[in-house]
N, C-alpha and C positions, 0 to 999 in steps of 0.2 A: 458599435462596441469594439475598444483596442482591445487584444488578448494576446500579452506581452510575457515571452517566458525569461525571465530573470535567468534564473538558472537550471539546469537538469538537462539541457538540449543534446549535450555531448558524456553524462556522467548518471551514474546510478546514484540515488543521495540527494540531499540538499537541494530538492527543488525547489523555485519559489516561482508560480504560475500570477499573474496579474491580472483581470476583467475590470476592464476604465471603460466607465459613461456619463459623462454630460457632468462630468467633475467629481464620482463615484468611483470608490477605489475598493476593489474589491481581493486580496491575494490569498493563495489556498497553500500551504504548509509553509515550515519557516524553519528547517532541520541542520541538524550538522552534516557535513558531508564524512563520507565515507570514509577511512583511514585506507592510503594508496589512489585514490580518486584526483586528478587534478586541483590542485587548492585554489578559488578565487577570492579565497578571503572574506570579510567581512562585506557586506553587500551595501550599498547607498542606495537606495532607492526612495526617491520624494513618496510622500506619502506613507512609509511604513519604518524605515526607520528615522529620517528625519522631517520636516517642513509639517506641513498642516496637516494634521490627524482627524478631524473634525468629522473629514468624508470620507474614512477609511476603516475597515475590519480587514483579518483575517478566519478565516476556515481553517481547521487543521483535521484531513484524513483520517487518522489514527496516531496513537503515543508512541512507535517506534520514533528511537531519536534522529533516524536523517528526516523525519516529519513534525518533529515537536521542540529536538533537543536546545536550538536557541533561540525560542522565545523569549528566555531572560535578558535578552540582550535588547528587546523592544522595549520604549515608552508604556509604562501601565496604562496611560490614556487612551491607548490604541485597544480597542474591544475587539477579542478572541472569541472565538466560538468554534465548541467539538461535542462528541457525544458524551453525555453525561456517562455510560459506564467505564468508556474509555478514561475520561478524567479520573473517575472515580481511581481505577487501576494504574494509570500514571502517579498521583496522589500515594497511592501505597510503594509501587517503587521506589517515589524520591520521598519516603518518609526511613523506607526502611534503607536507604544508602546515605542521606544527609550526615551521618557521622563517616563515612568514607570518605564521600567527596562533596565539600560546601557548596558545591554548585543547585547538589539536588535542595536544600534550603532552599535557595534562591528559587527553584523550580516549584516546589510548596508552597509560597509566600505569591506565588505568580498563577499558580493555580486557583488561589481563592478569589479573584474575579473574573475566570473563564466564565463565559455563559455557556448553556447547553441547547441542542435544539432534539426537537423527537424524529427520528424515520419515518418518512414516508409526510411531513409535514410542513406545506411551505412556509416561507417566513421570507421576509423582504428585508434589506440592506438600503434607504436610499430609493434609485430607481431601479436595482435587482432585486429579481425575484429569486430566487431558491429554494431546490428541493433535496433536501441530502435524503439519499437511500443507503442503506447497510448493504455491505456487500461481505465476502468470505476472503479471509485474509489470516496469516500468521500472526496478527495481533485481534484480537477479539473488538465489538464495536466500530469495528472501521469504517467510512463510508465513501460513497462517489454521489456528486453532486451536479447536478441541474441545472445551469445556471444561464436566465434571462435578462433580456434587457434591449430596450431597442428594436424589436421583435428580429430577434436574434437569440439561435440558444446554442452553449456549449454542453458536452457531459466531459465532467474532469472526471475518469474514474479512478484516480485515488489508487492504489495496490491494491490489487485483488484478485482472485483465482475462480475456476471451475468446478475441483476436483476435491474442493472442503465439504467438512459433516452439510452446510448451511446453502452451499453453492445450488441447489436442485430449485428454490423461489427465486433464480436471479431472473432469468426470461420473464415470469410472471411481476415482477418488480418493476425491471425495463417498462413492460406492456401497459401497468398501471399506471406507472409517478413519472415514467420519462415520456415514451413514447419516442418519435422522432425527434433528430438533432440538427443545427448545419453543420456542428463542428464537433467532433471528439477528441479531447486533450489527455492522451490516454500514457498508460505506463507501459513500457517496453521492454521488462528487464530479463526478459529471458530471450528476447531475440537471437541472440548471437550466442544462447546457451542453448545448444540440442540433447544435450546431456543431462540437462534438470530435471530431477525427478519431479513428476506431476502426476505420481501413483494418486490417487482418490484416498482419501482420510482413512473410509470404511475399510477397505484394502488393507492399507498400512495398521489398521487396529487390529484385524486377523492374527497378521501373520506377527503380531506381538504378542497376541493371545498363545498361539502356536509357539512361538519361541520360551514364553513363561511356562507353559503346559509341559515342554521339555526337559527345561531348567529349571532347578529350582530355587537357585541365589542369582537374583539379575540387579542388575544397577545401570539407571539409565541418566544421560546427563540430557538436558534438557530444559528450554528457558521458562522461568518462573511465569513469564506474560505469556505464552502460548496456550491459552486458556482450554481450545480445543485437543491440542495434543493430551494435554495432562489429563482431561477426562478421557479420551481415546486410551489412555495408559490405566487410565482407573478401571473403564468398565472390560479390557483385555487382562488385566490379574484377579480381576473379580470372575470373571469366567474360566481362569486356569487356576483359580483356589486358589492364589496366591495372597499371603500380606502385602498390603498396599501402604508403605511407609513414606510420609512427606513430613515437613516442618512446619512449623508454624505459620512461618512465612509463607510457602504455596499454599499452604492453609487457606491463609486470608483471599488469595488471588481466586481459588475458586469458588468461595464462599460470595465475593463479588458475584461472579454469575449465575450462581444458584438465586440470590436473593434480593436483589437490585436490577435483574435485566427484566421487562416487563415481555420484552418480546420471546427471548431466545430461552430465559431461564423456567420457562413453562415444562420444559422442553425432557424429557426424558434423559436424553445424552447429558446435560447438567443438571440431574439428581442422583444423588446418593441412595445407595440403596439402605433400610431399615436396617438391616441383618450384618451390614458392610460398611461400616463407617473407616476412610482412611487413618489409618494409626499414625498420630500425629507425636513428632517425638520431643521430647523435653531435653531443655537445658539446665545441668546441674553443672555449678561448678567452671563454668564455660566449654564446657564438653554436653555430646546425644549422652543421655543416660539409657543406658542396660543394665537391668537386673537378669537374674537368672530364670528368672520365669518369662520375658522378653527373651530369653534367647534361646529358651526350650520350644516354646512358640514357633519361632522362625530355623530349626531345624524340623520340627513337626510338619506346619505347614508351606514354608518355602516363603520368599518373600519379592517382591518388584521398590525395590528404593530409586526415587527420585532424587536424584544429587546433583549438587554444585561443585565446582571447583575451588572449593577454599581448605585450610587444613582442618576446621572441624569436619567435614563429611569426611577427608581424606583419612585422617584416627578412626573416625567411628567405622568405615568401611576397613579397615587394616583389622577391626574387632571383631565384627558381626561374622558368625558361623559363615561355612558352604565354598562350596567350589564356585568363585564369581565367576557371571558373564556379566560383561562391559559393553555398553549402547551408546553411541550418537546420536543422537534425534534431533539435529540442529545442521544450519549448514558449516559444511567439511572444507571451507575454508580456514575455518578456527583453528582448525589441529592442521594444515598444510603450511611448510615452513616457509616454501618463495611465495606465501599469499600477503599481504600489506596488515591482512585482519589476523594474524596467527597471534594465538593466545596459549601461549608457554604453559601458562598456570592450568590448562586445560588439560592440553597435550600430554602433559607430566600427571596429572591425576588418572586420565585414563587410559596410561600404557600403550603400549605397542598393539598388544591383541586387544580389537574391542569390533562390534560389529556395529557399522554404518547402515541406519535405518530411516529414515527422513523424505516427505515429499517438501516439495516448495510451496511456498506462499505466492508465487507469482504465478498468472497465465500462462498457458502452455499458446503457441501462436495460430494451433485449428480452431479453440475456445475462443481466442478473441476475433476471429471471421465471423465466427457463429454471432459473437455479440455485435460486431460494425453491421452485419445485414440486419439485423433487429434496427438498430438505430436509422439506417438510411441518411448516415451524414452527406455531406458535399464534398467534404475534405477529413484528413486523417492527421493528428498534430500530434507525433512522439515525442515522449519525454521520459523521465528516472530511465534512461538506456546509454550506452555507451558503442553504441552501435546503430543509430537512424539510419544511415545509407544502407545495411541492412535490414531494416523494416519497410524501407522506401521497395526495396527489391522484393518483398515478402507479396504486399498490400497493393502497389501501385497499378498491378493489376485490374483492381477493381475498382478501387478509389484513389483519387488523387491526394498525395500525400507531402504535405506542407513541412519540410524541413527549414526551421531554424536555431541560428547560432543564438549564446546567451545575449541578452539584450533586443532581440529580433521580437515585433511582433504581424498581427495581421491588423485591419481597421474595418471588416465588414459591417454593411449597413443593413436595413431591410428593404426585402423588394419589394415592398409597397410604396416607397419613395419613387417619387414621380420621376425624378432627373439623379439617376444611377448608371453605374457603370457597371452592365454584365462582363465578368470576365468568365472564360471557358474555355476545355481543352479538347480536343479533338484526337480520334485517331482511327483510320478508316472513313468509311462512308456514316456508319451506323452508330459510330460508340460515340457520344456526346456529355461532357461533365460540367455542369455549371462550379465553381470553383467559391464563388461569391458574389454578391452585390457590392460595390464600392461607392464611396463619395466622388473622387475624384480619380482621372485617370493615372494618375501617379499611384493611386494606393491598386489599382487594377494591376499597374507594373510590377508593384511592388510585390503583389502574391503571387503572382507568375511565375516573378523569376526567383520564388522560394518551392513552386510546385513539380513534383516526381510524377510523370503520371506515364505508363507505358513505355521507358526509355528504352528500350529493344526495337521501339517503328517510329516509327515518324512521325512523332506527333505534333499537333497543331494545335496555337492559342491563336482566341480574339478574344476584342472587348469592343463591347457594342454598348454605345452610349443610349439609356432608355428614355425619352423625354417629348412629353404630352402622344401617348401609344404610338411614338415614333422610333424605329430602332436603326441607329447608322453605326458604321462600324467605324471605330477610331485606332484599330490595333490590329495585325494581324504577325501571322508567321510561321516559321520553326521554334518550339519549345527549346530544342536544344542552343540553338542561337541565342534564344534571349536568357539560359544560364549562362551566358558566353562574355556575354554583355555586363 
């Protein structure tokens, strides 16, 4: 099985990962890259966006746009597959911004023949097999996937975190639908951030509760797909008595996972309570309408507004009663001005004073140990990071860690093949890494001298040729040498 990374090796964003066998093409997101991220442009790659489609799909992660956003720009012949609530929720984005920007059209018109698959549920491609499992993520639905062939398996885990409402069945999930891996092609994006907040959902719902129970006019900005924050924000003003004011539009978004999720929306944390239904506000006139009994209301009992940066929230917040407090709940790159992603329109809605309140959507990098020993790969393959020679120093400790450039892949075969080429890495008497099985001894070379593994000692590769239960060794040396080479 080739597991070729197109792009993300060197950048957060726009990755597009490849699993090729026996003429089966397999690629897992297809996003925009990042704004300030190195640009490589539109991407060529046989099988997905041009030549024979015939043996190819895409998988798409989740609907944040460096995972979903140019799909448009693929052949409709080419058959997508993601989670049907995540569609669902992409589908309402680009319906309610299609008069913004025509792109989201084109993204609607491309959504009606995504296929869907269920968690926890294999389904085959071809000669892959796959199991996508839901994982916890800044965009609700998300998932990390499984994926076999060749008796060879990778786990692409897709964006995902520890420290979400959802994150506490991931071990149990692993243990279930994955089990062991050779290869994990995993996400990196907080490597080289030690700064990122990876507070727990629970945590961060507290002490928002706490800050509403203070205050009693709060206004939070905060994105309309962050399904779990915005209930984290519902049931924390429902417990400080506060009015819960959203729009229609976030309306919709959570109404998706109350009523469409089979798994999650069972779930207490997305139900509304009887007594509490969020005050949903109307448009008169192209303006939030208030009467005066809405805003005796919200001097009575104090209120938490969910808003956006545009000038209707900005009028109707200049209207509503109270001494505001101003909230972040997103990342604080948006309002920083040397950041590539700074959003003017933001920054200017919510002033100077506003309190920064936000955990991440990504892994914290003690979490993703805790997850690589569950798996028991061979090797460790970063990607959506900007930072791998820092991961490689993180992990290589334990496991050997496959660092490549865009276009770079590996060719692992399985070891049950009679005439294989063990490659492995060494260091000491006692620590011994099998790294993969290869076809040929070029492809043995070839992962070597993309492998990290203990660069602080001395470490040692071979490759031992396996053929009729005979093993001779056709390769030896210093690791560092043969990056050298």
């Amino acid at each position: 099985m080739n597991i070729i990374i197109h792009r993300g090796t060197h950048q957060i964003g726009g990755c597009v990962t490849e699993y090729e066998y026996n003429g089966w093409h397999l690629f897992v997101d297809y996003g925009e890259e990042l704004p300030g991220s190195p640009k490589s442009g539109d991407l060529q790659v046989e099988g997905l966006t041009h030549g024979d489609l015939s043996k190819s799909a895409l998988l798409i992660t989740h609907y944040h746009g460096d995972h979903i956003g140019s799909i448009t720009k693929l052949s409709k012949d080419l058959p997508i597959y993601m989670g049907k609530v995540g569609r669902d929720i992409q589908m309402e984005l680009s319906d309610h911004l299609k008069l913004v920007d025509g792109i989201h059209q084109e993204m609607l018109d491309r959504l009606q023949t995504v296929k869907t698959f269920e968690p926890g549920k294999l389904f085959k491609w071809g000669d892959f097999k796959i199991m996508p499992v839901t994982v916890d993520h800044s965009a609700f639905d998300a998932y990390a996937f499984k994926i076999e062939a060749d008796g060879v398996s990778a786990f692409h885990t897709g964006d995902f975190r520890t420290h979400g409402f959802r994150s506490s069945k991931l071990s149990e999930v692993i243990e279930k639908f994955v089990g062991e891996v050779d290869y994990v092609v995993c996400e990196a994006t907080n490597v080289a951030r030690p700064n990122a907040a990876s507070q727990p959902e629970h945590n961060l719902q507290k002490e928002y509760q706490d800050l509403f129970t203070k205050n009693n006019a709060n206004i939070v900005y905060v994105s309309s797909t962050n399904i779990d924050r915005l209930f984290g924000l519902y049931h924390a003003a429902r417990n400080a008595g506060r009015v819960f004011i959203i729009d229609k539009y976030q309306k919709r978004m959570m109404d998706i996972a109350t009523q469409r999720d089979s798994m999650w929306g069972k779930s207490k944390l997305y139900k509304f309570k009887d007594n509490y239904e969020p005050f949903v506000l109307s448009i008169v006139n192209g303006e939030f309408w208030m009467n005066d009994k809405f805003e005796a209301l919200l001097k009575d009992k104090g209120y938490v507004l969910i808003a956006r940066s545009n000038p209707r929230f900005d009028k109707f917040i200049a209207e509503i009663p109270g001494d505001k407090h101003m909230y972040l709940s997103m990342w604080d790159g948006y309002v920083d001005k040397s950041n590539a992603a700074y959003n003017e329109k933001l920054a200017k809605s919510l002033g100077d004073s506003f309190l920064y309140k936000h955990t991440s959507g990504h892994c914290d990098m003690n979490s993703l140990r805790d997850v690589f020993r569950q798996l028991h790969p061979k090797a460790l393959i970063p990607i959506h990071t900007d930072a791998p020679e820092k991961f490689a120093e993180l992990f290589s400790d334990e496991w050997p860690v496959i660092l490549l450039d865009d276009g770079d892949g590996i060719a692992p075969i399985s070891e049950s093949i009679a005439d294989a080429y063990y490659a492995s890495v060494m260091c000491g008497k006692r620590i011994r890494k099998c790294v993969g099985y290869m076809g040929s001894k070029e492809d043995a070379l070839s992962i070597l001298s993309h492998t990290v593994f203990h660069p602080d000692k001395q470490t040692k590769y071979e490759i031992r040729e396996e053929e009729d239960s005979m093993s001779t060794c056709r390769a030896s040396g210093l690791l560092s040498e043969l990056h050298k080479n």
